[in-house]
N, C-alpha and C positions, 0 to 999 in steps of 0.2 A: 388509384389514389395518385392524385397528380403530387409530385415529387419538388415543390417550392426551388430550393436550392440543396445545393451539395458543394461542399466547399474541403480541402483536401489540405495535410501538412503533412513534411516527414523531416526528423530532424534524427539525422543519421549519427551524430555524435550520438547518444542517446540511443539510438532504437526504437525510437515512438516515433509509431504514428496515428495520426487522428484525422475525423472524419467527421465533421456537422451535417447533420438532415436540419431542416426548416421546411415546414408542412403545416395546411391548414389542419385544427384541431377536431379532429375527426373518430368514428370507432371501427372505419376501414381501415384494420394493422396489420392484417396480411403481409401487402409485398413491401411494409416497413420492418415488420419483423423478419424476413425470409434476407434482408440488408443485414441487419443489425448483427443476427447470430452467424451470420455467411463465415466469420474466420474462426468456429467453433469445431474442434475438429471432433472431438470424442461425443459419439452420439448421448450419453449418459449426461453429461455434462450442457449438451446444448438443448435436451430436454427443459430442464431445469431451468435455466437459464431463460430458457424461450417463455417459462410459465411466469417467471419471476418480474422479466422485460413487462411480458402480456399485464401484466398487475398494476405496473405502475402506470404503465401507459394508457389505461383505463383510467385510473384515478386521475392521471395529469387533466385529461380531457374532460371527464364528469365532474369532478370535486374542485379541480384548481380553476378547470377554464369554463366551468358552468355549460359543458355542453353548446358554448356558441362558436359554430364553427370558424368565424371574423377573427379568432384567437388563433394563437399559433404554437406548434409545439415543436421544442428545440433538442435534438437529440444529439448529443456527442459520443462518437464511439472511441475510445483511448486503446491502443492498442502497445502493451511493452514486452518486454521479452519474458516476464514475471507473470504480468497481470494481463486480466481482460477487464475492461472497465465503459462503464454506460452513463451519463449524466443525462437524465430528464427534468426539461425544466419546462413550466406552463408560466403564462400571465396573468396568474392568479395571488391572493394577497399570501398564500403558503399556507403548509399544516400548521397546527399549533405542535408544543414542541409536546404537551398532553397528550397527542395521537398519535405520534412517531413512535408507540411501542412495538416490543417484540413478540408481546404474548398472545394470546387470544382474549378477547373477549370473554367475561366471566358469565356473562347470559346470554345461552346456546340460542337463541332467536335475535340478538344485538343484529340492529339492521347496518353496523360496519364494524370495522375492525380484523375482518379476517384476512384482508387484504394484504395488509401490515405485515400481519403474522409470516402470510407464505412468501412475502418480500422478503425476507428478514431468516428463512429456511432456504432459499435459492440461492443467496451468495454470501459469501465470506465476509465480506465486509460491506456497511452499508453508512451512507454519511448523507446527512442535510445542509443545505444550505442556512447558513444565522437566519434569512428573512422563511425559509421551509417551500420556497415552490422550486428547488432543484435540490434530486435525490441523485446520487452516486452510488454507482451498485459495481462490485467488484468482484470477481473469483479470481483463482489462480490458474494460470493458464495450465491445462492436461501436459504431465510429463512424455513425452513420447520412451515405448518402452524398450 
């Protein structure tokens, strides 16, 4: 998967740092995902994490960007002394704010919806953007013990 750009910040008052991927919209997520969870240290935790990333970044690309590759997906990885945090964004017109639930589907054959759900069980916190084509997905970073 060729790697568009990669762009880098650190603002040391603070302790963040961030990190944008820009990539054509694709469902080779491999060695984006093998980036993304790279400063995840507790393997339990980057499990999860990895499932929850994998979910969205399926949806950005089939649901927001229609599957055509010509699109591009924008990943930001936020990194603070607290949190771990992911923004996916497609060039898509966005979920409606109807889809953005946490629960399952109430008919076990619903051909979506579960997607949601297991976003929504992977991190702590989960935020939309007002227009819905950038999802923020956040845990808390593992205490070292």
């Amino acid at each position: 998967m060729p790697l568009l750009s990669k762009t880098c910040a650190q603002a040391s008052t603070h302790r963040l740092r961030w990190e944008d991927f820009i990539l054509p919209s694709t469902l080779q997520l491999a060695p984006l995902m093998e980036l993304l969870i790279e400063p995840v240290s507790c393997e339990v935790v980057s499990q999860r994490v990895q499932l929850g990333l994998h979910e969205a970044l399926v949806n950005a690309v089939r649901h927001g960007n229609q599957d055509n590759p010509a699109k591009r997906l924008r990943v930001r990885r936020v990194l603070t002394p607290n949190w771990l945090i992911w923004q996916v964004q497609d060039e898509g017109l966005g979920v409606p704010r109807s889809a953005r639930l946490s629960s399952l589907p109430e008919a076990l054959d619903a051909r979506c919806g579960r997607g949601m759900y297991l976003i929504h069980q992977c991190f702590e916190d989960v935020r939309w953007s007002r227009r819905g084509n950038r999802l923020q997905l956040a845990c808390r970073r593992p205490q070292a013990a």
